[in-house]
N, C-alpha and C positions, 0 to 999 in steps of 0.2 A: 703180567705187570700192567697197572694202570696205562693206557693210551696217553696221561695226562702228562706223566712223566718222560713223554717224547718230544715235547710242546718246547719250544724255544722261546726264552721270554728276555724282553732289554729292560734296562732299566730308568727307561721315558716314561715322561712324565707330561701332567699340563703346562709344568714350568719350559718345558722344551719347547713349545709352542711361542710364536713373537706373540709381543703385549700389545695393547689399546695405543694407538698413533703411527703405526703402521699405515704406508700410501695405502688407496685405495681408490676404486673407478668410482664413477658415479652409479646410481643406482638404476638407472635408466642401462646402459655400460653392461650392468651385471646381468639385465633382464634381456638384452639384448644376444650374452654371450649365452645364458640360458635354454633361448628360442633357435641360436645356433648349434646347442649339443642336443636338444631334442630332435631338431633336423637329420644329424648324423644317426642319432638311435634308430629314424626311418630308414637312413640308409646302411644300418647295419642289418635290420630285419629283410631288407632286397639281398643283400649278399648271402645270408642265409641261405636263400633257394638257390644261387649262382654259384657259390664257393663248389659245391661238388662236381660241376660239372663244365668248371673251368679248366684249362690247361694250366699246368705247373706254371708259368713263366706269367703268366696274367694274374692267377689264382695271388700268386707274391705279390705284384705290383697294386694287386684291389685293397689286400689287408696294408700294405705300406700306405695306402694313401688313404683309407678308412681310420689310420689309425695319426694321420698327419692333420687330416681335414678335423680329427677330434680335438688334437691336442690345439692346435688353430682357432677351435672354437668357444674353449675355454679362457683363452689368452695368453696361450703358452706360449712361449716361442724355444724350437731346437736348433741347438750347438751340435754337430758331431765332430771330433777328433779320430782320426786315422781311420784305416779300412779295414773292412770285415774279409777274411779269406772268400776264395770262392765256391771253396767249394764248403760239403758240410761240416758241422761242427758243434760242439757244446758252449752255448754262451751260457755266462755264470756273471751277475751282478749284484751288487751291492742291494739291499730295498730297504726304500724312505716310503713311499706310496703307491699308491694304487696307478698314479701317473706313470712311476716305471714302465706296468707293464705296455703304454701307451709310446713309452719312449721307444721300448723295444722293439717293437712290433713295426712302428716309425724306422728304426734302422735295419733292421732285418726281420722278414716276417716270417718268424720263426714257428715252430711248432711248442706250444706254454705247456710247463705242469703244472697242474693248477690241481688245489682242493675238491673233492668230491661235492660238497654245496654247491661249486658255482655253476654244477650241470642244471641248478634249479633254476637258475637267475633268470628272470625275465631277459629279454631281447641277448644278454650277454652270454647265459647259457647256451641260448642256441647259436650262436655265434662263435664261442668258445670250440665246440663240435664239430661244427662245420670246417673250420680252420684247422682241427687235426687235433686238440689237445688232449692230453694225458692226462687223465686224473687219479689223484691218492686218497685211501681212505684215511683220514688221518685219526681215526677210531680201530683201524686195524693194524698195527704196526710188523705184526707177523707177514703181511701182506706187500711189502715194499721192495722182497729180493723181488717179483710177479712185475713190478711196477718197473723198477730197473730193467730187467728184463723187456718192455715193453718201451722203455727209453733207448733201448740199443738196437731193439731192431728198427726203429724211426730212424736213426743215423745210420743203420746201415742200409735202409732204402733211399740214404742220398739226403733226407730232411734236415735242415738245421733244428737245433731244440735247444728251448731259453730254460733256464731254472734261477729262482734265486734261493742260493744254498745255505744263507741265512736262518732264511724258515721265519721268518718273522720281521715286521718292520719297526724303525727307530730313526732317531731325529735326523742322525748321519752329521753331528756335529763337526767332532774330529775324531779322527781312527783311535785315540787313545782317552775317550770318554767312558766314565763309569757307564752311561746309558747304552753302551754296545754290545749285540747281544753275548750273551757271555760263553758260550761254546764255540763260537766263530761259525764260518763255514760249514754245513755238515757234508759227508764224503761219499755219501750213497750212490747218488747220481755223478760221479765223478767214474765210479764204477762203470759205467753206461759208456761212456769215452775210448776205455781202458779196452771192455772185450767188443766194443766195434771200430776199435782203431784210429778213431775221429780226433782232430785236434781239440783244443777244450781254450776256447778268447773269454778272457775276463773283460766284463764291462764297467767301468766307471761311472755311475749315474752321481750328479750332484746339481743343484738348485741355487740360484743367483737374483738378486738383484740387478734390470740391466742397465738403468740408470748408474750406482753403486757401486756394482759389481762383486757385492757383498754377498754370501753366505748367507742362504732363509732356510728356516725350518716351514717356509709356509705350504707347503705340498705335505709334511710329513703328518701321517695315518697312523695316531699312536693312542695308545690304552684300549677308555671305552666311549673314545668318541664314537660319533654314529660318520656314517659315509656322507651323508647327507651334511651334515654339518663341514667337514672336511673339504666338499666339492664346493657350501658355499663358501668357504674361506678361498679356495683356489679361483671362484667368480670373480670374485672381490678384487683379489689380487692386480698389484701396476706393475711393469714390466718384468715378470715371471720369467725365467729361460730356465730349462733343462739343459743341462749338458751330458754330454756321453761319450767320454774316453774309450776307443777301442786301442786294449794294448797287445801286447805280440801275444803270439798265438804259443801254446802250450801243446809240446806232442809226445804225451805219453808213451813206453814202450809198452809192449805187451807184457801184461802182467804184472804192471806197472801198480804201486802203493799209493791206494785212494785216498788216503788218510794225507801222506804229503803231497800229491796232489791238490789236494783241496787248500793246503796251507801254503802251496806255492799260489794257487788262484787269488787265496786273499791275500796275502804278499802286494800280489801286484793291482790289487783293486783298492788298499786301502793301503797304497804304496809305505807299506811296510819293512823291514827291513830283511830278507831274505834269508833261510837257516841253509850252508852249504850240506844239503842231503841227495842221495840218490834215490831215484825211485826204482825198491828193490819189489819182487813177487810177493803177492798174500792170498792166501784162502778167495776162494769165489766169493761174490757179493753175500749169500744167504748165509752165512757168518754176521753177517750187519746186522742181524735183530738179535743176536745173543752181546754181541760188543759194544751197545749201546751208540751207533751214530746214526740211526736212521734220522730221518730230520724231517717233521710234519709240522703242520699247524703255523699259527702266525696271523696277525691281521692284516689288513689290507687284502687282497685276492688270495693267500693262503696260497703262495707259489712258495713251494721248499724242492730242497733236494736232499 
């Protein structure tokens, strides 16, 4: 079966995007926050050499703050609501942008799954590596029980690990927009939870005006925009805030059904209204590539589960 047909697509558009009178900094402002995210890309190429051979407990606090000092120098500003357990676990969010995974990483410096491309990425691939991430071939979809697999034993060595189960990103309007992707959630990486025992926290990501206090699509990395254009729309940007709901924590039994699983996680991320089910046993993950949920591809950094 085509690879293609694994691809999760929403149905955003350029009209999602805000229009022409939108605030905006001055151009001096954007140049300024510019020569501030260049800075951090230096200081993500120093981490690179450091990250392997840091102690767990530093190693968390360099990418939390790598990833604070960025969104900072963009002009972002973060919100967090409630607390992350302490110990490890499967974060699962929502994704608008590439900023997410900035958000993430900000709140908990998790270990990302991220698309097999971004081992190429200048500065951010090696970076990516360094910090521990998992990558999918999202050309090989036979290949994701291997990949699950390799998400479970990250949790069971203690790691936290971010996915967003989406597979794709979108304007993030409202939970009940045509432009959402239209499979929801995929359940693969939910899998990864289930046989290493780990709680599974859905995260809320959502974008504001903080003047306002309004709702923007202006972080969100949709169709065939280029990245480039996207990071300048987010330079540009007047008072940007990310927000990031941590809500309770989700603890699977053993043997536990991925599938509702993943519908209780979106449930509670795009506070929807919850179907009374139990989560009964199914087939080991490697059933996933005959049942059609593996969950690959997507724009923006290409984190699915």
């Amino acid at each position: 079966m085509s690879a293609e047909l694994w691809r999760p697509t929403a149905g955003c558009g350029p009209d999602c995007l805000p229009g022409a009178g939108r605030a905006e900094v001055s151009l001096g402002r954007r140049a300024a926050r510019l020569l501030g995210v260049l800075g951090m890309v230096l200081v993500g190429v120093g981490l690179v050499v450091l990250l392997p051979v840091l102690p767990a407990a530093e190693r968390a606090a360099a990418v939390r703050g790598w990833a604070r000092g960025t969104a900072g120098a963009l002009g972002v500003r973060l919100a967090v609501r409630g607390r992350l357990p302490r110990r490890r676990a499967l974060l699962v969010a929502n994704h608008v942008s590439w900023l997410d995974v900035l958000a993430v990483l900000a709140v908990a410096p998790a270990r990302l799954l991220a698309k097999r491309e971004v081992r190429n990425w200048p500065v951010l691939g090696l970076l990516a590596r360094a910090a521990g991430a998992v990558f999918v071939d999202r050309s090989r979809p036979r290949e994701l029980p291997r990949t699950v697999a390799r998400l479970a034993a990250t949790l069971r060595a203690g790691h936290p690990v971010a996915v967003f189960p989406e597979g794709t990103t979108w304007c993030g309007s409202t939970p009940s927009a045509d432009c959402r992707p239209r499979r929801g959630f995929r359940p693969a990486a939910f899998q990864a939870a289930i046989d290493a025992g780990a709680p599974v926290v859905p995260l809320r990501i959502g974008y504001r005006c903080a003047t306002t206090g309004e709702a923007t699509t202006t972080a969100a990395f949709l169709g065939d925009e280029t990245l480039w254009r996207s990071v300048c729309r987010v330079l540009a940007a007047r008072d940007l805030v990310v927000d990031v709901a941590v809500t309770a924590a989700l603890h699977p039994a053993p043997g536990a059904d991925r599938r509702l699983l993943a519908r209780a996680a979106e449930s509670a991320v795009h506070l929807l209204p919850p179907r009374p089910v139990a989560l009964r046993p199914v087939p080991a993950v490697a059933s996933a590539t005959a049942g059609g949920s593996p969950a690959v591809g997507g724009k923006g950094l290409g984190l699915a589960a």
